[in-house]
Backbone as ProteinMPNN parsed JSONL, in Angstrom:
{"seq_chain_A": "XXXXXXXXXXXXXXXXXXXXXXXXXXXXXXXXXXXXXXXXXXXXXXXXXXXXXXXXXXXXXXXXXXXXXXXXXXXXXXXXXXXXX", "coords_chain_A": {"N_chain_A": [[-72.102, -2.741, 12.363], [-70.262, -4.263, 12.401], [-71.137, -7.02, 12.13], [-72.397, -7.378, 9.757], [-70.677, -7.499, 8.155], [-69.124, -9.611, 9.075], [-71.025, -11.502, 8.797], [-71.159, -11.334, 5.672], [-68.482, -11.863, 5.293], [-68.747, -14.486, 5.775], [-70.229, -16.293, 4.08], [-68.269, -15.693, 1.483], [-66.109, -17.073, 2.522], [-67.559, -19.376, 2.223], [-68.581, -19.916, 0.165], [-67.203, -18.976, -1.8], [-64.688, -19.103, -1.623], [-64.814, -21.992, -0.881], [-64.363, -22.674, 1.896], [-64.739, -22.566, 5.168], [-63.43, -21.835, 7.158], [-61.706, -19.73, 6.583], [-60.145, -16.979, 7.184], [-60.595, -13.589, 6.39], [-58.949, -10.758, 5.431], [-60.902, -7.953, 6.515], [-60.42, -5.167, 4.505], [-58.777, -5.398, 2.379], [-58.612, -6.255, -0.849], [-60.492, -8.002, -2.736], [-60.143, -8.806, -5.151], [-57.541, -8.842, -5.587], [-56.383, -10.229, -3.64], [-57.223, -12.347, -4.782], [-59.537, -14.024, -3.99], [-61.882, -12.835, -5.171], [-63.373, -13.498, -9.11], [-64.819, -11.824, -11.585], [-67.138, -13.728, -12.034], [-67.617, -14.915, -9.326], [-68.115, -12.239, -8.294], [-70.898, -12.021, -9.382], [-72.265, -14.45, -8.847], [-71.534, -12.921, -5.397], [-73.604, -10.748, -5.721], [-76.092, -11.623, -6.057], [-76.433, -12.371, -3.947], [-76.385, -10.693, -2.409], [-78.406, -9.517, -2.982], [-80.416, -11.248, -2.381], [-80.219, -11.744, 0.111], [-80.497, -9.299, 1.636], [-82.413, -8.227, 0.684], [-82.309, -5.867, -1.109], [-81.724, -4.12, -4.188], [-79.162, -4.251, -6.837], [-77.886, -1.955, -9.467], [-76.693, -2.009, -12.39], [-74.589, -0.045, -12.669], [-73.259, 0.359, -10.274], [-71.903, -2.065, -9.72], [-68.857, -2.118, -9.133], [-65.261, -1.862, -7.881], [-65.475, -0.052, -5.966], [-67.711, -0.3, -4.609], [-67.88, -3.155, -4.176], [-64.919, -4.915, -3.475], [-63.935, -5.37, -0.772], [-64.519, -6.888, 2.327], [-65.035, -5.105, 3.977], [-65.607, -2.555, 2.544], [-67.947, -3.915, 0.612], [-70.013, -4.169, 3.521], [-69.908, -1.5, 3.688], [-71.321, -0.785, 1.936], [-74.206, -2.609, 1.428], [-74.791, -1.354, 3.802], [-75.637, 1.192, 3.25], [-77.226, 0.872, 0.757], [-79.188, -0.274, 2.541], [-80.403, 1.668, 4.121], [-80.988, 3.546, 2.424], [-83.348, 2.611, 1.06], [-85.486, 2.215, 3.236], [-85.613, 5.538, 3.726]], "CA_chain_A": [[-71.414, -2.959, 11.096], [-69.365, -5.735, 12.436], [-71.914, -8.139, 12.024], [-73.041, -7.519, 8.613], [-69.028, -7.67, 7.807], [-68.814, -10.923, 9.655], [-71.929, -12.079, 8.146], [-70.594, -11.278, 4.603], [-67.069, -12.924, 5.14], [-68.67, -15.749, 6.53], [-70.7, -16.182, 3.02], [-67.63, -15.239, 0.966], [-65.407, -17.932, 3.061], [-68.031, -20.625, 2.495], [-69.29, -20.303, -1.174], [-66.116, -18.356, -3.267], [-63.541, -19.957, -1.422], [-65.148, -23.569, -0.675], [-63.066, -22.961, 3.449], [-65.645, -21.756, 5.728], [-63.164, -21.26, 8.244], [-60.899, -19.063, 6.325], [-59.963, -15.553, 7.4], [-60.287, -12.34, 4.92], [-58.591, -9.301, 5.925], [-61.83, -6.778, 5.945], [-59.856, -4.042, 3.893], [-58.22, -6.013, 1.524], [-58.497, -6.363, -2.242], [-60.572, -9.481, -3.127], [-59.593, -9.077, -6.51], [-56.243, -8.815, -5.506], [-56.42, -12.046, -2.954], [-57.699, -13.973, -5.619], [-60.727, -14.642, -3.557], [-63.416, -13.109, -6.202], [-63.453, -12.838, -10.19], [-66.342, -11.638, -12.047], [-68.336, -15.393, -11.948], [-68.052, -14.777, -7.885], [-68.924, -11.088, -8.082], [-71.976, -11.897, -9.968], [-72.794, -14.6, -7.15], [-72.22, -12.302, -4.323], [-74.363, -9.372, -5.902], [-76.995, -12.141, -5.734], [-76.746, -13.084, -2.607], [-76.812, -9.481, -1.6], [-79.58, -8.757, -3.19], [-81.625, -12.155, -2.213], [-80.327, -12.114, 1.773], [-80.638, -8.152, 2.702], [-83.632, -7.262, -0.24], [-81.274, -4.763, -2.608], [-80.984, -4.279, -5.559], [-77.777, -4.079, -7.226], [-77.446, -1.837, -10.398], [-74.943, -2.363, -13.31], [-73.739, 1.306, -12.749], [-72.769, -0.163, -8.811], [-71.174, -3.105, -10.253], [-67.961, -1.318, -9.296], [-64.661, -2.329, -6.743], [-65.472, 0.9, -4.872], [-68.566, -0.994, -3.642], [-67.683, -4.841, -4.037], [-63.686, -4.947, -3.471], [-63.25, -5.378, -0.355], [-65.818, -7.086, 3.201], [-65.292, -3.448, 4.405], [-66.382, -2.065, 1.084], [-69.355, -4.609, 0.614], [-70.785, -3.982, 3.858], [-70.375, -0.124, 3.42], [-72.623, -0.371, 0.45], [-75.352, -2.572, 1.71], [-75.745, -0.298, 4.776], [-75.958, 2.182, 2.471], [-78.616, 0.491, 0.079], [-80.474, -0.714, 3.011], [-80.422, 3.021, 4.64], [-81.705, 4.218, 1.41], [-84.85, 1.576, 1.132], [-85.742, 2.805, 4.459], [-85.653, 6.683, 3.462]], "C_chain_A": [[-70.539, -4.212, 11.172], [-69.927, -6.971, 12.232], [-72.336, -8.638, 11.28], [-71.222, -7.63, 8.186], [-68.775, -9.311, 8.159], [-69.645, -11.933, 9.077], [-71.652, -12.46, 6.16], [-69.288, -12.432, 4.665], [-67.608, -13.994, 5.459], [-69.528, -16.453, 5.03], [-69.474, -16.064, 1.848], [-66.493, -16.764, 1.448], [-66.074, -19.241, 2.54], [-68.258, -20.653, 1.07], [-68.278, -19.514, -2.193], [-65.321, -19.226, -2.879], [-63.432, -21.675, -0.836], [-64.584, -23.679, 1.128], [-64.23, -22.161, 4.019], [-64.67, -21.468, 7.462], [-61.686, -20.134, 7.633], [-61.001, -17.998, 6.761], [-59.912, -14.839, 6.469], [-60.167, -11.156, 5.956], [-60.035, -8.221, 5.554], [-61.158, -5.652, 4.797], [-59.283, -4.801, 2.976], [-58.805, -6.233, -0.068], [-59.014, -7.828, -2.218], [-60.493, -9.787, -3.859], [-58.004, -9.425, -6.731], [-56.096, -9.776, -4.526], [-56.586, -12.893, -3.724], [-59.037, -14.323, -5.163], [-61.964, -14.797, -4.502], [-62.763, -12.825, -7.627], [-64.743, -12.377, -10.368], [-67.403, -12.434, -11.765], [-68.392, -14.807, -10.372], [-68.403, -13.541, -7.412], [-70.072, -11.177, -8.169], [-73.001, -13.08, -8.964], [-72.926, -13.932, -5.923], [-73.176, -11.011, -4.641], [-75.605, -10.203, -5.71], [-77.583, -12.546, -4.682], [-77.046, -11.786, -1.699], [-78.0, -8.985, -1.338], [-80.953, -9.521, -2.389], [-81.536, -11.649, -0.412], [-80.685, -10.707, 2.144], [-81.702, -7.46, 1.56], [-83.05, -5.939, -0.27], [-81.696, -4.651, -3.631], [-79.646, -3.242, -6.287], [-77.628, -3.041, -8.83], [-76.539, -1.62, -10.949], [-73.602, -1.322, -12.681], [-73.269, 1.055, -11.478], [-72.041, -0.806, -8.861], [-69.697, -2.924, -9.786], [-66.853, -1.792, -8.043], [-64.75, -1.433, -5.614], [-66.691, 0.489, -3.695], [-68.502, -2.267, -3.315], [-65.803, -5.846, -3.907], [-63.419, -5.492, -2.138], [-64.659, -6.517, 0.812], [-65.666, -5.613, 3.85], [-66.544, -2.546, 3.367], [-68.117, -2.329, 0.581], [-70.357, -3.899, 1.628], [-71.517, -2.716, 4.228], [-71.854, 0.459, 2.681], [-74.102, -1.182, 0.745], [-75.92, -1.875, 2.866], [-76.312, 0.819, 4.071], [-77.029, 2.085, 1.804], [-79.912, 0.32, 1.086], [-80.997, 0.208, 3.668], [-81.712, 3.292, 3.2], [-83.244, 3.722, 1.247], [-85.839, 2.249, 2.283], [-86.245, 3.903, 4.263], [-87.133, 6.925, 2.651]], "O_chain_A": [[-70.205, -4.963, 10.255], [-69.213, -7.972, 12.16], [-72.734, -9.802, 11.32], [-71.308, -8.694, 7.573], [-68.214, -10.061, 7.361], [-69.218, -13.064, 8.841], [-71.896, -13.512, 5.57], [-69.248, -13.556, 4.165], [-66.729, -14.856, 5.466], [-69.198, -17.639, 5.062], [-70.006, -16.595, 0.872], [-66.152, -17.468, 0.497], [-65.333, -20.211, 2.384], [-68.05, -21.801, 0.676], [-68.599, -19.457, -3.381], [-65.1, -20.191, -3.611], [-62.449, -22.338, -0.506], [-64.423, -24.815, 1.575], [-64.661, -21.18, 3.414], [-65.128, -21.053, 8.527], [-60.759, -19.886, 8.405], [-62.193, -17.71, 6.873], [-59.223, -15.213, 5.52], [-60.889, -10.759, 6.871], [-60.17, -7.768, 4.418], [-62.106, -5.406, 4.051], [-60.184, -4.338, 2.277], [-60.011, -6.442, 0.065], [-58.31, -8.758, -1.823], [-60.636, -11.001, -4.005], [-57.434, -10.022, -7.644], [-55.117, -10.394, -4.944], [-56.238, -14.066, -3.583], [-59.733, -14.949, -5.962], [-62.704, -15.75, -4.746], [-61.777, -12.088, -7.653], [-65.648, -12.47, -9.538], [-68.466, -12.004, -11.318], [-69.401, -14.126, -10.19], [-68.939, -13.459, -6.307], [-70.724, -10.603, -7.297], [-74.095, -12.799, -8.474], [-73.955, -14.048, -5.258], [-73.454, -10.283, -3.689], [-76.449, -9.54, -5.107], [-78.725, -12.935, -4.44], [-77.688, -11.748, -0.65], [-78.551, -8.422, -0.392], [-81.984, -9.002, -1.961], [-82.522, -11.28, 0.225], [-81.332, -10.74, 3.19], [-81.813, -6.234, 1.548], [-83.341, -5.04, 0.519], [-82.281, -5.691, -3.935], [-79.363, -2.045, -6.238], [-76.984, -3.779, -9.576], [-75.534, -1.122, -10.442], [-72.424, -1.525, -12.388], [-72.396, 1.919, -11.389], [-71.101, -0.544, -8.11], [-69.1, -3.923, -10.187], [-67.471, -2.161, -7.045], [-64.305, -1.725, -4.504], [-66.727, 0.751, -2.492], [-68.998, -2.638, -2.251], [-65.591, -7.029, -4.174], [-62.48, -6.284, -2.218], [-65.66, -6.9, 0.206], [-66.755, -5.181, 4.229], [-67.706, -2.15, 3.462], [-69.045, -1.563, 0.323], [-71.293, -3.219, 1.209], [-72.643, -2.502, 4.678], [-72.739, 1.313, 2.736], [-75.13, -0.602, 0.397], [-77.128, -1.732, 3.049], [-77.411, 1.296, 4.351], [-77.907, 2.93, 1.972], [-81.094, 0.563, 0.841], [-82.149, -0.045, 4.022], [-82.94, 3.201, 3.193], [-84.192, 4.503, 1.326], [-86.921, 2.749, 1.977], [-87.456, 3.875, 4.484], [-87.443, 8.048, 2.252]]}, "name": "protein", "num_of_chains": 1, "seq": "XXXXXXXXXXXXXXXXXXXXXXXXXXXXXXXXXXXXXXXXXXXXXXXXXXXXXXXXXXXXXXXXXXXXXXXXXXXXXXXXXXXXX"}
């Protein structure tokens, strides 16, 4: 899990916040950092979907899955578990 977390922030560092060596607290509020609005939600749901073959629906859309790099990479283990199944 640390890898797909590390992999995420490192994506999140380089293309929301233009700093590819910035730090993001895993647990943290990226709505509440400032890091993502909607426009950069709607990029990383794309990037989720293109780099780990997802898909994202609306009803997911949600900060319980896209709030946080904890959060994020909860939910694509989760999607990519499910694919699998």
């Amino acid at each position: 899990m640390q890898q797909l977390e590390q992999q995420i922030s490192s994506y999140i560092a380089k293309n929301l916040m233009f700093d590819e060596k910035a730090q993001i607290p895993r647990s943290e509020s990226l709505l509440e950092l400032g890091v993502m609005d909607s426009t950069g939600a709607m990029d990383l749901v794309m990037y989720l979907e293109s780099e780990f073959g997802i898909t994202v629906a609306d009803e997911e859309l949600v900060p319980e899955n896209l709030d946080s790099i904890e959060r994020i990479a909860a939910f694509v283990k989760r999607k990519t578990t499910e694919q699998v199944a």
